[in-house]
N, C-alpha and C positions, 0 to 999 in steps of 0.2 A: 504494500500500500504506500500513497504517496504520502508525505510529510509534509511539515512546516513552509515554507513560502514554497517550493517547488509544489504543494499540492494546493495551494493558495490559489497561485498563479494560473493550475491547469483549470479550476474551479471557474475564477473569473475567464478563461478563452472558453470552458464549454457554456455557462451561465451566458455571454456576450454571443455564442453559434447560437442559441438558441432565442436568445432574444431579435438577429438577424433574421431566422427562420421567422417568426412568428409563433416561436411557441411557446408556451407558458411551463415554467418548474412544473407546477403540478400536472400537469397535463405527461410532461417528459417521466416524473416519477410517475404517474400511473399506468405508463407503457411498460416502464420498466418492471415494475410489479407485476403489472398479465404476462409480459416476455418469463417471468421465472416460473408464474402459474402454469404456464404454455409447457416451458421443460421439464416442470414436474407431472405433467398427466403425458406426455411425449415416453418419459422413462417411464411411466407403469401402464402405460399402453406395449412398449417393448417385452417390458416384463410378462405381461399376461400373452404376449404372441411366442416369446421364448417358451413359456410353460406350457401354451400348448401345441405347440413344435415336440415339446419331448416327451407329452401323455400320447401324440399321437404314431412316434416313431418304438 
């Protein structure tokens, strides 16, 4: 993880991309949020096609 001014700094360039974009912190954190929901049901969607890969072999 980034630290002290170096994680400051990247803070304020992605805070200023986004404010370029037109998009709003919250709006960016709650993409962010569904994107992890998204790979949490992605990995046990896997999980269940794994499992029945090997009740069926």
């Amino acid at each position: 993880m980034l630290e002290g001014e170096v994680a400051d700094a990247f803070e304020r360039f992605v805070l200023q991309l986004l404010s370029d974009q037109g998009v709003e912190v919250g709006e960016f954190a709650a993409a962010l949020k569904a994107l992890g929901k998204l790979r949490e049901t992605l990995a046990e969607l896997q999980q269940l096609l794994d499992w029945a890969a090997r009740a069926a072999s």
